[in-house]
Residue frames as qw, qx, qy, qz and C-alpha x, y, z in Angstrom:
[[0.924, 0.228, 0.260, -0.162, -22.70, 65.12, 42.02],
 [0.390, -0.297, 0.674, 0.553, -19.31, 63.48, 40.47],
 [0.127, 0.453, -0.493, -0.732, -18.87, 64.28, 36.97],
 [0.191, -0.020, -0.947, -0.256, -19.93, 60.23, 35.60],
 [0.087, 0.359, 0.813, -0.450, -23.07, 60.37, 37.49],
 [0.217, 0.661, 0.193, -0.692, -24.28, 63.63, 36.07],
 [0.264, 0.328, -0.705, -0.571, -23.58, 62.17, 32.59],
 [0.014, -0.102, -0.995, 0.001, -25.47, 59.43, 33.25],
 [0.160, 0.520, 0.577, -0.609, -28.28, 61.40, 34.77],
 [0.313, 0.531, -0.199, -0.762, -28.52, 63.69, 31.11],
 [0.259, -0.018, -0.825, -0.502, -28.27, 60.39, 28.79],
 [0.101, 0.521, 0.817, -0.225, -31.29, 58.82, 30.98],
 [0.237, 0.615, 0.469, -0.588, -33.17, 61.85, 30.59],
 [0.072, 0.393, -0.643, -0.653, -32.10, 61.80, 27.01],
 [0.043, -0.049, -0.969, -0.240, -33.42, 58.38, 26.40],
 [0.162, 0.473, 0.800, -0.330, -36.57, 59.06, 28.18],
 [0.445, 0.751, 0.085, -0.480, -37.58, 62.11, 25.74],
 [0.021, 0.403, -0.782, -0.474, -36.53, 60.20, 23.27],
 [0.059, 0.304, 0.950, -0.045, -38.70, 57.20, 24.05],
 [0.435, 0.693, 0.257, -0.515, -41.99, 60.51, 23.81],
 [0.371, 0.491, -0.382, -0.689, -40.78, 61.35, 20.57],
 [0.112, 0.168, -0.937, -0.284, -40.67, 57.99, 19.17],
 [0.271, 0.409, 0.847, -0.205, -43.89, 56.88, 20.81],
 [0.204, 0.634, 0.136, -0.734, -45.32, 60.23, 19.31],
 [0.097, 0.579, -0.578, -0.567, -44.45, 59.49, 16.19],
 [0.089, -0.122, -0.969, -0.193, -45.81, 55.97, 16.11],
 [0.198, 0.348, 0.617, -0.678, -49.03, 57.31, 17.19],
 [0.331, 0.705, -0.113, -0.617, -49.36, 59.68, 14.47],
 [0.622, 0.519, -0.422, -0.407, -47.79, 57.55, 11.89],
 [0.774, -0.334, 0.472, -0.257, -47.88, 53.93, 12.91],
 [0.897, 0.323, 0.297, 0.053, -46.69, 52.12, 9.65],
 [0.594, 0.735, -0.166, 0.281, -44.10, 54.29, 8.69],
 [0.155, -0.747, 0.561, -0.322, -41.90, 53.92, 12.03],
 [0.447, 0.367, -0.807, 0.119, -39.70, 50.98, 12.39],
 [0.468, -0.267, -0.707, 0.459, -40.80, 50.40, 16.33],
 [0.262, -0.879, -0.307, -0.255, -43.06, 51.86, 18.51],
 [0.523, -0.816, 0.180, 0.168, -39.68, 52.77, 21.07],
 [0.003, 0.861, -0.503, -0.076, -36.09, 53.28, 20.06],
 [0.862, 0.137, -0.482, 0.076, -34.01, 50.40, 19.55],
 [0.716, -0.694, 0.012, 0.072, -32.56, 49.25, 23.16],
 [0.227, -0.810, 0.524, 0.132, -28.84, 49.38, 23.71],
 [0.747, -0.037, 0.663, 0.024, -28.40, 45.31, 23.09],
 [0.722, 0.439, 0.530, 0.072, -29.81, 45.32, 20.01],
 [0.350, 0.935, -0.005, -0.057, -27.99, 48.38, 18.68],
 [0.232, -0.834, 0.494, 0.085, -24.85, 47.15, 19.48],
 [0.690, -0.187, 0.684, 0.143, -25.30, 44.23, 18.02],
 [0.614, 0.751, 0.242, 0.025, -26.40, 45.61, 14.80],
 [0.000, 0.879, -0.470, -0.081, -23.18, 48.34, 15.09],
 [0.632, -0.477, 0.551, 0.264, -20.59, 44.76, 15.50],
 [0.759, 0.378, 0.466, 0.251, -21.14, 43.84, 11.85],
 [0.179, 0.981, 0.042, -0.058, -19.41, 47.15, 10.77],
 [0.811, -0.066, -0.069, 0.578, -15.95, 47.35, 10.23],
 [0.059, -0.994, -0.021, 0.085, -15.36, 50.72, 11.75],
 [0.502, -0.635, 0.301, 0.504, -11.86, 50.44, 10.43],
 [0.508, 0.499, 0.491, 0.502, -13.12, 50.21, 6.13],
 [0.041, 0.231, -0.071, -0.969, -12.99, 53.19, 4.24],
 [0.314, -0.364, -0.503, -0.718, -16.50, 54.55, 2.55],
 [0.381, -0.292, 0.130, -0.867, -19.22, 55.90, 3.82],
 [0.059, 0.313, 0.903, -0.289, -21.84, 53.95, 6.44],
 [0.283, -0.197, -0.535, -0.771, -25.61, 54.27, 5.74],
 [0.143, 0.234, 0.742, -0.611, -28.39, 54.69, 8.23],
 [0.339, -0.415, -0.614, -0.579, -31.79, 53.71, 6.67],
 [0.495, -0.672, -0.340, -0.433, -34.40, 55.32, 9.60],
 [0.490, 0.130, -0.667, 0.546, -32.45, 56.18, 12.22],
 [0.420, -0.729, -0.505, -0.191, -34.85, 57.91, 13.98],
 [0.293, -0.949, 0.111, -0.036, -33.42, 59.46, 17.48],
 [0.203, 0.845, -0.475, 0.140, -30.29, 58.24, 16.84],
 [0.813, -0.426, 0.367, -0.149, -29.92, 54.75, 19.17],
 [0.909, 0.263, 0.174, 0.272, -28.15, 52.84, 16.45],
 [0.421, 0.790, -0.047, 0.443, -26.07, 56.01, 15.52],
 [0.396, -0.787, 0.411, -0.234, -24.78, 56.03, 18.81],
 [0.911, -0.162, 0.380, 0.010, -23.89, 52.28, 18.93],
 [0.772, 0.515, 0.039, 0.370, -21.87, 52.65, 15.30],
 [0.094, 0.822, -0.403, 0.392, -20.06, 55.93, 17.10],
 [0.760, -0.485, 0.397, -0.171, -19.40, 53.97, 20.00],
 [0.967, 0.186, 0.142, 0.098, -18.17, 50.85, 17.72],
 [0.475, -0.459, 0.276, 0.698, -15.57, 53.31, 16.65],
 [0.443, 0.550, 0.536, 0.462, -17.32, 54.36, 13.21],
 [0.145, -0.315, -0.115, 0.931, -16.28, 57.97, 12.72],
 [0.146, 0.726, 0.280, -0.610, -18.84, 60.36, 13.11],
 [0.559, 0.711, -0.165, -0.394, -18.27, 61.88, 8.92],
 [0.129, -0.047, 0.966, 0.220, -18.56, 58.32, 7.85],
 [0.187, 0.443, 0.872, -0.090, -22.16, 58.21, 8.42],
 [0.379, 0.027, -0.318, -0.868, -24.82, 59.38, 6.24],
 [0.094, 0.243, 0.900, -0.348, -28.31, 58.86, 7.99],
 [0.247, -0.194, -0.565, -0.763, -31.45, 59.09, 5.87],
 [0.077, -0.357, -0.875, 0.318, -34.29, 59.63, 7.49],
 [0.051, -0.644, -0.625, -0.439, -38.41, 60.50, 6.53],
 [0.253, -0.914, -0.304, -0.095, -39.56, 62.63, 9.50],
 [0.430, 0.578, -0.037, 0.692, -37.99, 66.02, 9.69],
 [0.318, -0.845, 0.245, -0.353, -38.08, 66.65, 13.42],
 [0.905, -0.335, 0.238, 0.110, -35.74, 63.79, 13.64],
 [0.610, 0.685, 0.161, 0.363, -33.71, 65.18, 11.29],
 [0.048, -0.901, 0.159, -0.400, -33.47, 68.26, 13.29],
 [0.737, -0.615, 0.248, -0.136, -32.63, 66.40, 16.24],
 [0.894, -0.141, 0.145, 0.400, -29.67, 64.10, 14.56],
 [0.536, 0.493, -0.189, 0.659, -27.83, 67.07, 13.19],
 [0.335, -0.821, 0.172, -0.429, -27.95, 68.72, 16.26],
 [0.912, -0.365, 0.177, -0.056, -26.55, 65.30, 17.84],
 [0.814, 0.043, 0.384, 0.434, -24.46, 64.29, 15.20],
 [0.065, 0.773, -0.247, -0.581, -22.72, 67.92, 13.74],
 [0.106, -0.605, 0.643, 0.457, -20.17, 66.03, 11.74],
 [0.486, 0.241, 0.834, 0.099, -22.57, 63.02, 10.06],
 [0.282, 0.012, -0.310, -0.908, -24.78, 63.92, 6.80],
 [0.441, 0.471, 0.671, -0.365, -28.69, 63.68, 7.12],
 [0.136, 0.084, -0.590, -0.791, -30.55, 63.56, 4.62],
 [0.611, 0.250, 0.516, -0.546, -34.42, 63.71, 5.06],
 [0.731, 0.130, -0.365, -0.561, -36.30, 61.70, 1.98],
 [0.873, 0.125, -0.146, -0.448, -37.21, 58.10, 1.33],
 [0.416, -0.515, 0.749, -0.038, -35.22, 55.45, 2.28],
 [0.762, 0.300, 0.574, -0.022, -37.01, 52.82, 0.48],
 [0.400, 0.874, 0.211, -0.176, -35.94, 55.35, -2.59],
 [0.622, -0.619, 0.206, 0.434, -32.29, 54.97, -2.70],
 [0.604, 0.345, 0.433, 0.573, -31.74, 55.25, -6.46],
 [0.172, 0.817, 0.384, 0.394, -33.46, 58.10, -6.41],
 [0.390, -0.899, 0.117, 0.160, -31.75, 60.06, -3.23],
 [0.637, -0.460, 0.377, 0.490, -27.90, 58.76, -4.18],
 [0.529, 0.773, -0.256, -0.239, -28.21, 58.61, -7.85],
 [0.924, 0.154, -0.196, 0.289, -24.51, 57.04, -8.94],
 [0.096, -0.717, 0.513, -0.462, -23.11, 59.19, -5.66],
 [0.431, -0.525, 0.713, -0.175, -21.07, 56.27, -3.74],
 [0.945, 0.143, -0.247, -0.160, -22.08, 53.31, -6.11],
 [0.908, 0.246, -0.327, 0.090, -19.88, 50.91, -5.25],
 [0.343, 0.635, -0.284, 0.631, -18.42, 52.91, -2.51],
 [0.569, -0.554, 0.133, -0.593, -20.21, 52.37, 0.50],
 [0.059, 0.273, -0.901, 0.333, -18.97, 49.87, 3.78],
 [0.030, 0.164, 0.964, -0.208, -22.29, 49.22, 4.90],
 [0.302, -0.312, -0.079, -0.897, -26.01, 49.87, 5.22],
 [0.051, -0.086, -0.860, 0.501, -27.58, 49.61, 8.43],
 [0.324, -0.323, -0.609, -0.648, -31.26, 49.47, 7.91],
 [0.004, 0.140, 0.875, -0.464, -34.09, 50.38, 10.83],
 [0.434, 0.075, 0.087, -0.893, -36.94, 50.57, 8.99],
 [0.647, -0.052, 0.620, -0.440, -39.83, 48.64, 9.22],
 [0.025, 0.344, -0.800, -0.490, -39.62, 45.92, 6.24],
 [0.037, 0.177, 0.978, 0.107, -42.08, 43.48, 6.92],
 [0.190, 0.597, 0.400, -0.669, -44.73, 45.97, 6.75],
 [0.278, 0.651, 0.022, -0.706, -43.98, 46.34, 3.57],
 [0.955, 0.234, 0.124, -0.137, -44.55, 44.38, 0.00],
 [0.848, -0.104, 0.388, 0.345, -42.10, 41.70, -0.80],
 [0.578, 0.673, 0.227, 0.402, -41.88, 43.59, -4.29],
 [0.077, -0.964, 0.017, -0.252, -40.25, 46.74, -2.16],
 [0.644, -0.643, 0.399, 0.114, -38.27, 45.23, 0.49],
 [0.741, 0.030, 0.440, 0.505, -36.17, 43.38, -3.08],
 [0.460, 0.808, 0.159, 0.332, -36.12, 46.63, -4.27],
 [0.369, -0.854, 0.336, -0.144, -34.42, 48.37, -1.35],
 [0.759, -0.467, 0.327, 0.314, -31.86, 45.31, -0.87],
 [0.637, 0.288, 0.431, 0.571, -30.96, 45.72, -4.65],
 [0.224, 0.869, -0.190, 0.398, -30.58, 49.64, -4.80],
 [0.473, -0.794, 0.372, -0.082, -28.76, 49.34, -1.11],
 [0.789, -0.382, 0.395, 0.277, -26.05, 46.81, -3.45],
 [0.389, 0.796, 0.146, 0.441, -25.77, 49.55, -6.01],
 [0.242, -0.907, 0.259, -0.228, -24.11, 51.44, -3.42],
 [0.747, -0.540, 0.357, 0.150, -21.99, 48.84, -1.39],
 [0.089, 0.527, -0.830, -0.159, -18.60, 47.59, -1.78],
 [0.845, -0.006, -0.503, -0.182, -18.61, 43.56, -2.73],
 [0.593, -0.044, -0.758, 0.268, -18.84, 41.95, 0.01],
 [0.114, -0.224, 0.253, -0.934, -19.89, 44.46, 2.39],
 [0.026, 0.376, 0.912, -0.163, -23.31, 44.27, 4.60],
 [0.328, -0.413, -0.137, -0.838, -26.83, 45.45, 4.46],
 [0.387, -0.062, -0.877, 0.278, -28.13, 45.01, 7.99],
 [0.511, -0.326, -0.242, -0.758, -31.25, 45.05, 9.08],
 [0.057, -0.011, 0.817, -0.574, -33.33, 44.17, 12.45],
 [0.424, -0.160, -0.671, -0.587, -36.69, 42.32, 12.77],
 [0.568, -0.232, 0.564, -0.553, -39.00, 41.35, 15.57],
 [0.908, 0.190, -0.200, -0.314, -40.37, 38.47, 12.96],
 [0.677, -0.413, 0.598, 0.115, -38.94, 35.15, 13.45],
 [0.738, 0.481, 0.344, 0.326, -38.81, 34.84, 9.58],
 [0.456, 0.241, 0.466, 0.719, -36.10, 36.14, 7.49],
 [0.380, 0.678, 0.337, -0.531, -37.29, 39.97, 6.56],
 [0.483, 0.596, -0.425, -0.481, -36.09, 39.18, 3.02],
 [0.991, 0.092, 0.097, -0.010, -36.74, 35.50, 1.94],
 [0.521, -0.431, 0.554, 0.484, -32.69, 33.76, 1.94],
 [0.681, 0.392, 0.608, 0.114, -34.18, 32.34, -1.44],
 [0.218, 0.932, 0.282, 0.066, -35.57, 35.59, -2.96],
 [0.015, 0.987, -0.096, -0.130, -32.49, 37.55, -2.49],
 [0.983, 0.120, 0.054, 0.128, -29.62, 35.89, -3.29],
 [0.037, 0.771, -0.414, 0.483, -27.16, 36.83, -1.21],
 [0.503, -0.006, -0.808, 0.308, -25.28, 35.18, 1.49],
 [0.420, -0.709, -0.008, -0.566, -27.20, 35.70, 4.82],
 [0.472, -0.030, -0.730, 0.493, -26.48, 35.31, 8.25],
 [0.551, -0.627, -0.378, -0.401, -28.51, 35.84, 11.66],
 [0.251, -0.494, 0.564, -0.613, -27.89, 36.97, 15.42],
 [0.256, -0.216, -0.938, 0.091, -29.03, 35.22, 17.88],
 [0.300, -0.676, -0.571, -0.355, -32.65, 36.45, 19.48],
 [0.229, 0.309, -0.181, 0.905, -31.79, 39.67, 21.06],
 [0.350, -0.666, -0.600, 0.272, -34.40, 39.18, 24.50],
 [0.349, -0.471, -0.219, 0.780, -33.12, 42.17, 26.08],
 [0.013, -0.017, 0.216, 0.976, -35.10, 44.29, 23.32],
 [0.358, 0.508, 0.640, -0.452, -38.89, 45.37, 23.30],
 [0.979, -0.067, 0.091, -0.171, -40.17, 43.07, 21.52],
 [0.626, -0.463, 0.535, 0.328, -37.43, 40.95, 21.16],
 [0.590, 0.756, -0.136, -0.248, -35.83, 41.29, 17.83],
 [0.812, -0.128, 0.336, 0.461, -32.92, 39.61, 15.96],
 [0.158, 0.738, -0.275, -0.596, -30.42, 41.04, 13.49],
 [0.892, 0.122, 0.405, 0.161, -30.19, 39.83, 10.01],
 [0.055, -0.732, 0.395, 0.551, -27.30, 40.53, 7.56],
 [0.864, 0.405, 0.273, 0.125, -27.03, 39.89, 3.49],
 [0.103, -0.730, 0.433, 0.518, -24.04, 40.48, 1.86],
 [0.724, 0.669, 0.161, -0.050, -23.50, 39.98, -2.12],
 [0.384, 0.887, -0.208, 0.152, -20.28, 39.11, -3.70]]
């Protein structure tokens, strides 16, 4: 079997025990996982373009789960100990330092960011890339999370985040911040868009 083939053959079978764990995971804890399946390729790459894999400070992964976005930001060219990926469940944990040697994980709270960073990177960070499930959660939470995740950034910088909703997952109003919007990423189950806010 040529060399490219047999790579191909390991990421498929990658993705596909990927796609158990994730379902597993939504099974067991249905509200606290972002999507019931990985983010698709499309939609991670489109989340990864808003990055400037060429700033300096650290990138932020709010729920990466198995790692689909984190591939799309390495791909983009974002170097591997740039990224610091927070994430709640601790056999996904296991699984992204094993993937990712040179990134930092960090298992706690995402929603919690004051409390995990403290005044480590204030003001230092290029981006934060956000898959966790927002609109699940109250309005009062999701403006807490964009306002500790712009305690961290640089001005101007993004926090970017993906939605299946066709609304906004922070009101434009409510958060005052400039926003922009993909266009309706089909090619993801469900289809999802990306939105970005950036402050400054």
């Amino acid at each position: 079997m040529p060399f490219q083939s047999a790579v191909g053959t390991a990421r498929k079978g990658l993705r596909i025990d990927d796609d158990v764990r994730f379902i597993r995971s939504w099974i067991e804890k249905p509200l606290a996982m972002g999507a019931v399946m990985p983010s698709s390729k499309p939609l991670a790459r489109a989340m990864a373009s808003f990055v400037d894999p060429d700033a300096q400070g650290k990138v932020i992964e709010l729920g990466p789960g198995t790692g689909a976005i984190t591939e799309a930001l390495v791909e983009h060219g974002v170097d591997e100990s740039r990224l610091v990926l927070v994430e709640f469940n601790s056999n996904f944990c296991r699984l992204l330092r094993a993937r990712y040697p040179a990134a930092t994980v960090i298992q706690g709270d995402a929603y919690r960011l004051r409390r995990l960073f403290g005044e480590i990177h204030r003001g230092e960070v290029s981006a934060v890339v956000s898959g966790l499930p927002l609109v699940t959660k109250p309005l009062r939470t999701r403006l807490r999370l964009i306002s500790e995740a712009f305690g961290l950034l640089q001005p101007g910088a993004p926090f970017i985040q993906f939605t299946y909703s066709v609304v906004p997952p922070i009101p434009r109003a409510l958060a005052r911040v400039r926003v922009e919007a993909s266009e309706r990423i089909w090619l993801n189950l469900p289809p999802a868009r990306v939105w970005v806010y950036r402050r400054g």
